[in-house]
MMTF fields as JSON, N, C-alpha, C and O atoms, coordinates in Angstrom:
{
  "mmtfVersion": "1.0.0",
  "mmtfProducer": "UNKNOWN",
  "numBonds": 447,
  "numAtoms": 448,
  "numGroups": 112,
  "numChains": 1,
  "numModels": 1,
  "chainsPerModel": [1],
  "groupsPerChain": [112],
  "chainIdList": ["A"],
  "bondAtomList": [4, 2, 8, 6, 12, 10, 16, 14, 20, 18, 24, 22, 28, 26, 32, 30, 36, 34, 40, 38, 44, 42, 48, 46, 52, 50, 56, 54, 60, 58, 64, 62, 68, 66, 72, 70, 76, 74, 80, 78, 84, 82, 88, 86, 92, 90, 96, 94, 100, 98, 104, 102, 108, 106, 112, 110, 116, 114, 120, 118, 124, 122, 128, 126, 132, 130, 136, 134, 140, 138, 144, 142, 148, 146, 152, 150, 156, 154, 160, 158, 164, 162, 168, 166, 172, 170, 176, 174, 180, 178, 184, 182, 188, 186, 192, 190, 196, 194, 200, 198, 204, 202, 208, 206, 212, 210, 216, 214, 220, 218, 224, 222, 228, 226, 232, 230, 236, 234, 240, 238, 244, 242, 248, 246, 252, 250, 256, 254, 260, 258, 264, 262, 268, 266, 272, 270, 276, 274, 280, 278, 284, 282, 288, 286, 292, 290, 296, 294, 300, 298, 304, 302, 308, 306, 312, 310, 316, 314, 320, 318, 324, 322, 328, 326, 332, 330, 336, 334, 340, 338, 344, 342, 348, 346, 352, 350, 356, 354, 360, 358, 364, 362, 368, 366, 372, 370, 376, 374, 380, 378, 384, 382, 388, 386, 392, 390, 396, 394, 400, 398, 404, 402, 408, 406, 412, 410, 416, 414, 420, 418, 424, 422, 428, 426, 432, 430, 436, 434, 440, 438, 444, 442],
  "bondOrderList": [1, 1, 1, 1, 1, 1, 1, 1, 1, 1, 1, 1, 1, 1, 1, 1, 1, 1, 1, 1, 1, 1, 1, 1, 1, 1, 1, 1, 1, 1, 1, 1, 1, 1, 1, 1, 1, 1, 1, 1, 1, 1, 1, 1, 1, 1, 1, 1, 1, 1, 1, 1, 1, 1, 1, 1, 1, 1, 1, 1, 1, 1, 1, 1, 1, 1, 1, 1, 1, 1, 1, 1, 1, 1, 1, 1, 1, 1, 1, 1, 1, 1, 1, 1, 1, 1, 1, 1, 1, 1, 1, 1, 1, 1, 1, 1, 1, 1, 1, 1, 1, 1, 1, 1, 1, 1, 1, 1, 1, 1, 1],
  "groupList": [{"groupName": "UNK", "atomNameList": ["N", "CA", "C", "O"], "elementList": ["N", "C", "C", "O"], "formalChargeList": [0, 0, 0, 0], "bondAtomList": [1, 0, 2, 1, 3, 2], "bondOrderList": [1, 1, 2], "singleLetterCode": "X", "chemCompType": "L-PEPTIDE LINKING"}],
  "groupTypeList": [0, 0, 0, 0, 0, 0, 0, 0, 0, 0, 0, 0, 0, 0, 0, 0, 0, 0, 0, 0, 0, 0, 0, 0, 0, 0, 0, 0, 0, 0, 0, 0, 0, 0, 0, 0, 0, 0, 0, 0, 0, 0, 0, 0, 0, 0, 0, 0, 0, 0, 0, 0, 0, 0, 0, 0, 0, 0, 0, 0, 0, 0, 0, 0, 0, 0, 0, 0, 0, 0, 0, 0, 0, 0, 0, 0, 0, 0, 0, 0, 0, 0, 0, 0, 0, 0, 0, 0, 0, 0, 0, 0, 0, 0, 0, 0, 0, 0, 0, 0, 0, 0, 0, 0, 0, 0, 0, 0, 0, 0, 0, 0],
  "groupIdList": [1, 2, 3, 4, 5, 6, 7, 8, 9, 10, 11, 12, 13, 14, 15, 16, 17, 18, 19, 20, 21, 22, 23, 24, 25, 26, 27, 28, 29, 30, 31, 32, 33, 34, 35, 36, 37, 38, 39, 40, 41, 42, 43, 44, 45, 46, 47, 48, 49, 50, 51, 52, 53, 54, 55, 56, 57, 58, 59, 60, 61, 62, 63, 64, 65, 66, 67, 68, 69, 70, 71, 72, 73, 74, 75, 76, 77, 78, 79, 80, 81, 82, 83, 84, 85, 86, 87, 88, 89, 90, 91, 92, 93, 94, 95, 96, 97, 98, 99, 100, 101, 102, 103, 104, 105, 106, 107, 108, 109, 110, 111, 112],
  "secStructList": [7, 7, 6, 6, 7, 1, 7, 7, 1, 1, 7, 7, 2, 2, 2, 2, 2, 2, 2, 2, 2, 2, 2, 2, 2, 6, 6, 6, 6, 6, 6, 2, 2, 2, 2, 2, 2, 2, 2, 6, 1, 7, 1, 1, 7, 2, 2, 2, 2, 2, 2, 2, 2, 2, 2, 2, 2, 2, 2, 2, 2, 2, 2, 2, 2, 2, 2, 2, 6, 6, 6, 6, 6, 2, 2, 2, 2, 2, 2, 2, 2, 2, 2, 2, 2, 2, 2, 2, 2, 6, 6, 7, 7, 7, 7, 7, 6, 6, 6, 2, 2, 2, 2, 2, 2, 2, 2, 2, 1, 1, 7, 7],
  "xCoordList": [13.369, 13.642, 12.805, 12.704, 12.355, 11.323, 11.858, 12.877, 11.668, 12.557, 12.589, 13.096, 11.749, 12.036, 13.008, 13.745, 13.489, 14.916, 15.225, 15.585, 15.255, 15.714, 15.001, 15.605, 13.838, 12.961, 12.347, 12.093, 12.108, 11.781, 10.057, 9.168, 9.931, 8.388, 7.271, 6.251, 7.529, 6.234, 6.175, 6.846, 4.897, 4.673, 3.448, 2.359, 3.469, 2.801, 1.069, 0.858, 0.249, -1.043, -1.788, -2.594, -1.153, -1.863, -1.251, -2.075, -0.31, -0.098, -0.593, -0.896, -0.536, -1.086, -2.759, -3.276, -3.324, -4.686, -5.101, -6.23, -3.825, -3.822, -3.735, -4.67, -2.572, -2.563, -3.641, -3.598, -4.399, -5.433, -6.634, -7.058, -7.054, -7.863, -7.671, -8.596, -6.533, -5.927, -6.271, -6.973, -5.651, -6.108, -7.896, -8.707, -8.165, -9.868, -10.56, -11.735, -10.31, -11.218, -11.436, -12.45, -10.267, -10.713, -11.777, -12.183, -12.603, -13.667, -14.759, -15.641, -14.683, -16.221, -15.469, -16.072, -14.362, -13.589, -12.819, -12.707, -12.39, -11.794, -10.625, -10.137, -9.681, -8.849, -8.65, -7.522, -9.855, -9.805, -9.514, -8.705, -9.86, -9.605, -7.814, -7.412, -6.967, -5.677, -5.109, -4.487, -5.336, -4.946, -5.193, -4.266, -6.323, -6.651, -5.48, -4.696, -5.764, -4.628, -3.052, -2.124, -2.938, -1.181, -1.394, -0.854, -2.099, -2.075, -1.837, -0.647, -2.571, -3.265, -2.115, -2.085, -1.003, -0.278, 0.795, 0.886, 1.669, 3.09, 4.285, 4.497, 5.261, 6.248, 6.697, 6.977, 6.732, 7.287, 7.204, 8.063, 5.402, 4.74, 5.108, 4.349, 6.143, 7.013, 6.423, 6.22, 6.21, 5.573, 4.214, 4.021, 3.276, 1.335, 1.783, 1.18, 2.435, 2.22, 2.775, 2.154, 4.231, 4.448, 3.082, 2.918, 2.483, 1.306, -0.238, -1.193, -0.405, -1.051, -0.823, -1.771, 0.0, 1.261, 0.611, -0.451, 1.019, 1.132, -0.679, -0.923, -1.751, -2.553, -3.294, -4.058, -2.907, -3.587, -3.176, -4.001, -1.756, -0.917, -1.868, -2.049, -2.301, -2.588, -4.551, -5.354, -4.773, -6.36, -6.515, -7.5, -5.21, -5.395, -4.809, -5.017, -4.114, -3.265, -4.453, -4.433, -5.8, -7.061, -7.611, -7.645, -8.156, -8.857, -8.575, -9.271, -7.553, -6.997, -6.867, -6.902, -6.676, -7.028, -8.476, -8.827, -9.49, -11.014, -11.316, -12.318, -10.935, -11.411, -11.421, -12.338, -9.671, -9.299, -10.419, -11.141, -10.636, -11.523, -12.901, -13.475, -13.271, -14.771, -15.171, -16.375, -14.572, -14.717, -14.613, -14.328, -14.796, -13.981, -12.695, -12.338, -11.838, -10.807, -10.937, -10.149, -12.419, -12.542, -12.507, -11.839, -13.02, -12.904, -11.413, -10.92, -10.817, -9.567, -8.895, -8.115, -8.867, -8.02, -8.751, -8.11, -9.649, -10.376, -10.088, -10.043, -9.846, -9.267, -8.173, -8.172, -7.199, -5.48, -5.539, -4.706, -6.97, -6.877, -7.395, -7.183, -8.464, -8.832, -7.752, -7.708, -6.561, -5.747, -4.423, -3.87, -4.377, -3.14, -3.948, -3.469, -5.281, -5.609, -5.94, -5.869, -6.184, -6.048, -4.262, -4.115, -3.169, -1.375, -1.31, -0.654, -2.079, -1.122, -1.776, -1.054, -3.345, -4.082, -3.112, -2.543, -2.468, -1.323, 0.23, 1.212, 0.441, 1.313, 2.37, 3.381, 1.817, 2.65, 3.241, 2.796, 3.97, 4.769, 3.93, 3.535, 3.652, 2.656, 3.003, 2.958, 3.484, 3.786, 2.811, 2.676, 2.327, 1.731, 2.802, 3.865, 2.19, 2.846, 2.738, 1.768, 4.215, 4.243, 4.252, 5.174, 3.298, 3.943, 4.79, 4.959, 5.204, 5.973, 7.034, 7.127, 7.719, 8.924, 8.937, 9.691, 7.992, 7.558, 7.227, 7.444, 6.528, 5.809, 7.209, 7.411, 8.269, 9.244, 10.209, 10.742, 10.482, 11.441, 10.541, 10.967, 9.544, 8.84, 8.843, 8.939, 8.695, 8.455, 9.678, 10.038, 10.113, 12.074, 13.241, 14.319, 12.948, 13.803, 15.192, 16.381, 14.776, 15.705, 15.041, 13.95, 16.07, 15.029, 15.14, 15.763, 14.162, 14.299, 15.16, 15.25],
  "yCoordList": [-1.125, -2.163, -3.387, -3.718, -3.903, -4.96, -6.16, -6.472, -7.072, -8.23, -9.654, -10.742, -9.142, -10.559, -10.213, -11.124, -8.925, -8.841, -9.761, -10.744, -9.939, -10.831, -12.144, -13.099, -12.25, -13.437, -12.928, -11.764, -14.277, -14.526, -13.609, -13.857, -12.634, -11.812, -12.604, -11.982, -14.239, -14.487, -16.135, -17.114, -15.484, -16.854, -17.732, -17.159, -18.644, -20.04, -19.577, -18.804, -19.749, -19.342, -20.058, -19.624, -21.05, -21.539, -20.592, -20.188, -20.064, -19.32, -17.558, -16.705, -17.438, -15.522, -15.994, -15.218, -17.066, -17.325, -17.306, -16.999, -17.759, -17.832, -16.878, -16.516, -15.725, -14.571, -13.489, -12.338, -13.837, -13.07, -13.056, -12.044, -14.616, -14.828, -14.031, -13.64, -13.911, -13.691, -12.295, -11.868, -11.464, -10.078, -9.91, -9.324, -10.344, -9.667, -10.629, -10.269, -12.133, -12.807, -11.53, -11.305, -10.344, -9.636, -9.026, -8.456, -9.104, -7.874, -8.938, -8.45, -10.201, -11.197, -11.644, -11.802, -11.846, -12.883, -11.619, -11.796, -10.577, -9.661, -10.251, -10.524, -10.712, -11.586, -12.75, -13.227, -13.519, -15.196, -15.456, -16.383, -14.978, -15.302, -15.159, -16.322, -14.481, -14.522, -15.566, -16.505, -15.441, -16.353, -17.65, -18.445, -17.901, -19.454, -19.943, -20.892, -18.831, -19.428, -19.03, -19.033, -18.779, -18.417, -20.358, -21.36, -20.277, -21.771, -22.582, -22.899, -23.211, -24.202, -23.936, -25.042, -23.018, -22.977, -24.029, -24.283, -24.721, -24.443, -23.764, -22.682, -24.57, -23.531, -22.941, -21.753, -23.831, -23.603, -22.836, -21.983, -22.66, -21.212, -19.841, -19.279, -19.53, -18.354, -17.034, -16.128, -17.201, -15.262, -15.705, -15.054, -16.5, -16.403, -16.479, -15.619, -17.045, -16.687, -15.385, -14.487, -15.308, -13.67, -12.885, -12.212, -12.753, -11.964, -12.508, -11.754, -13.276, -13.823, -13.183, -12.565, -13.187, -12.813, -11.332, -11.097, -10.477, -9.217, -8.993, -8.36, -9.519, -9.267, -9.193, -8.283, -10.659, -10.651, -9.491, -8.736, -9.355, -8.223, -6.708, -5.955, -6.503, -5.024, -5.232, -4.388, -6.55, -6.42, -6.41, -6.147, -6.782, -6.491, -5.004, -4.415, -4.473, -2.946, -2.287, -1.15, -2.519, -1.9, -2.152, -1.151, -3.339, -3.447, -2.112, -1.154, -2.48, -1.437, 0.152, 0.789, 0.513, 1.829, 2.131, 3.3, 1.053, 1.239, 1.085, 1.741, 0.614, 0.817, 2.293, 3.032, 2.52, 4.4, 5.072, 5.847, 4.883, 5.824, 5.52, 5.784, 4.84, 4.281, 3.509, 3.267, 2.938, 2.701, 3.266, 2.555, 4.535, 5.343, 5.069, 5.894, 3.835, 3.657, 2.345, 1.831, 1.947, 0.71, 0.879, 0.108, 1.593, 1.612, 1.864, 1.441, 2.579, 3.148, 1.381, 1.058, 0.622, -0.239, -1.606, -2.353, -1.591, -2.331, -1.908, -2.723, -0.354, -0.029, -0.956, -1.535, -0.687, -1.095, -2.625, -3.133, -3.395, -5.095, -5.376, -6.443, -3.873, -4.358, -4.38, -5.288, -2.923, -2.638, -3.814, -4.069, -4.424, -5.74, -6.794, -7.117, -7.269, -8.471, -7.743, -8.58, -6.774, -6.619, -7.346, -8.485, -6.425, -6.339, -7.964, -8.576, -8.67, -10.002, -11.114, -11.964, -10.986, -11.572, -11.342, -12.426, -10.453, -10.417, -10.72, -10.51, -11.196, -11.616, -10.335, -10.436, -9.469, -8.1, -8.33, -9.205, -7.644, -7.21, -6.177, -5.193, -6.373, -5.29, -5.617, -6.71, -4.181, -4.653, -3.341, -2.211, -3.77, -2.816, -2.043, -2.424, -0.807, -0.041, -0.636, -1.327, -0.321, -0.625, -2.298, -2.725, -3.467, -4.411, -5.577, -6.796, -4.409, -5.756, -6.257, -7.313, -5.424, -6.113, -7.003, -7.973, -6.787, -8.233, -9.245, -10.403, -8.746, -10.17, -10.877, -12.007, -10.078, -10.632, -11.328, -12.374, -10.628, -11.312, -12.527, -13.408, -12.717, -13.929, -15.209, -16.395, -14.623, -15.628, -15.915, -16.97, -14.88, -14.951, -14.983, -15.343, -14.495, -14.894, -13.632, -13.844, -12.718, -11.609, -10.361, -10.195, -9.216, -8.16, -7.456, -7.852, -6.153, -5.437, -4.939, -4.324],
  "zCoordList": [-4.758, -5.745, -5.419, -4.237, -6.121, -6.5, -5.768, -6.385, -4.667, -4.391, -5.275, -5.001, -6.588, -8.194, -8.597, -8.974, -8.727, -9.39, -10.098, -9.45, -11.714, -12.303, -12.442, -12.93, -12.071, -12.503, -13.721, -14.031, -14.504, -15.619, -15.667, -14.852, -16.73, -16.214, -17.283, -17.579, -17.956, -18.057, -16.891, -16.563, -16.681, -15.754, -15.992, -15.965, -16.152, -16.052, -16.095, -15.161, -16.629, -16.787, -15.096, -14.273, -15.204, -13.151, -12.439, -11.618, -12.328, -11.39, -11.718, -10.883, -13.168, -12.945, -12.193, -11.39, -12.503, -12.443, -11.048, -10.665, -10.088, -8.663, -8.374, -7.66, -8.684, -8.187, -8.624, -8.191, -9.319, -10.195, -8.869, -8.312, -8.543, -7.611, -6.173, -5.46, -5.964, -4.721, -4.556, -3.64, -5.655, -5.488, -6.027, -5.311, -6.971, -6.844, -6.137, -6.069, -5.34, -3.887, -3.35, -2.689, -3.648, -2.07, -1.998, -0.985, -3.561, -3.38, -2.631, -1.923, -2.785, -1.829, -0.686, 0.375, -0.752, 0.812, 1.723, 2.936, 1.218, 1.919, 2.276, 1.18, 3.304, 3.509, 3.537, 3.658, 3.417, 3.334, 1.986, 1.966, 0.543, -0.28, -0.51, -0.532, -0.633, -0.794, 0.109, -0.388, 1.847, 2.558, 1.956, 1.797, 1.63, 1.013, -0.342, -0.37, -1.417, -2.166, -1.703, -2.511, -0.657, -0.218, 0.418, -0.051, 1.268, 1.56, 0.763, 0.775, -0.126, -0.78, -1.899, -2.438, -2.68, -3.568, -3.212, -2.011, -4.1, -3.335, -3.3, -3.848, -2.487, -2.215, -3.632, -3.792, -4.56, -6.395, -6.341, -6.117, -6.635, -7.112, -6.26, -5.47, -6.528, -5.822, -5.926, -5.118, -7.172, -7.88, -7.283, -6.256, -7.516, -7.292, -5.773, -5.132, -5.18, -3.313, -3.011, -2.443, -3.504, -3.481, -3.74, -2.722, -4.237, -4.973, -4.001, -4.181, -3.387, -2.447, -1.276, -0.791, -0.828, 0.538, 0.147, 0.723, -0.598, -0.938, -0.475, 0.552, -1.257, -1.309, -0.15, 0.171, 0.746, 2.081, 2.936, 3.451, 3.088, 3.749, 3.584, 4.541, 2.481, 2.314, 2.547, 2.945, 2.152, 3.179, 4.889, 5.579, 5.253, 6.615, 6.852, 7.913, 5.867, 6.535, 6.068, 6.538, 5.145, 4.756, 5.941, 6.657, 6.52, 7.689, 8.907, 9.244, 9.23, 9.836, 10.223, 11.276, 8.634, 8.059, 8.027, 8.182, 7.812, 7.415, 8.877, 9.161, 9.64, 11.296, 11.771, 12.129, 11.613, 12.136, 11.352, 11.979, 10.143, 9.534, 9.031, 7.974, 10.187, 10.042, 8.949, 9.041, 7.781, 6.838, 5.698, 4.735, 5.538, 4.519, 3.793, 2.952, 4.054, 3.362, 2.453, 1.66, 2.928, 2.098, 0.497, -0.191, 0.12, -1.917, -2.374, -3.42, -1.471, -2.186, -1.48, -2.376, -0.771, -0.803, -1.908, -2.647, -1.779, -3.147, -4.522, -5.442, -4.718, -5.605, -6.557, -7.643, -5.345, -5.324, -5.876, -6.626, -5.222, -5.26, -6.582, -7.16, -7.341, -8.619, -9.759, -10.588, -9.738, -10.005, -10.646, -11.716, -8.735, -8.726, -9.807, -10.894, -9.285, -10.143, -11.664, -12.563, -12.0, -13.706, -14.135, -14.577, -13.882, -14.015, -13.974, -14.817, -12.871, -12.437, -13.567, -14.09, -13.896, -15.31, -15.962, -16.093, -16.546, -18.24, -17.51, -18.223, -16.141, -16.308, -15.557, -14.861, -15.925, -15.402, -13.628, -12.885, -13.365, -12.174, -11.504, -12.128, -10.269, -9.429, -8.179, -7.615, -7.656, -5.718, -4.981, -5.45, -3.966, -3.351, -2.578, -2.089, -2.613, -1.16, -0.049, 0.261, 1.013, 2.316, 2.36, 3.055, 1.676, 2.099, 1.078, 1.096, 0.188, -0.734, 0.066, 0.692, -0.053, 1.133, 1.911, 1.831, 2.903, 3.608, 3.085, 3.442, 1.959, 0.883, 0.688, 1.134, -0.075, -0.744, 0.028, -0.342, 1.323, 2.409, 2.302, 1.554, 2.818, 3.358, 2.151, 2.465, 0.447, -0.022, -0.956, -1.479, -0.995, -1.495, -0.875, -1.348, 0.483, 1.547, 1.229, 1.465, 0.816, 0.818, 0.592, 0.048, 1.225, 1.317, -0.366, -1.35, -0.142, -1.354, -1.586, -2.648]
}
């Protein structure tokens, strides 16, 4: 289960725009771009840092994966980041595998 549960699903054109950045920065910044706008947002903006949070989270669990496998896992996790930033542009709901949860504890403060 999703940890928005019950938030309102249109959001504010500054914030899909943040979370938009956050997931496709990753194809030139790799992890600095999401980290930058998880920073620089504020606390308000709950859903674009959720979605920031999310984004940085799964360029480092890519790093990771693209190390064990020499790099071979890099397109399929660029994939996922072109994927999130299309859904989060219209506003849509998008959680990655493995680290929404954390995203959501961290920026909703309850689990999934």
């Amino acid at each position: 289960m999703s940890p928005r549960t019950g938030l309102v699903l249109h959001h504010e054109s500054s914030e899909r725009v943040a979370a938009t950045l956050a997931h496709a920065g990753t194809l030139v910044g790799w992890f600095l771009a999401p980290l930058l706008v998880y920073l620089v947002l504020p606390r308000s903006a709950r859903w674009a840092r959720y979605h920031a949070l999310q984004s940085l989270l799964w360029s480092l669990l890519g790093t990771l994966v693209s190390l064990a496998t020499c790099g071979l896992a890099i397109p399929v996790f660029l994939a996922w980041h072109v994927l999130a930033a299309i859904k989060t542009l219209t506003g849509e709901e998008y959680d990655y595998p493995l680290v929404s949860e954390v995203a959501g504890r961290t920026v909703y403060g309850k689990s999934g």
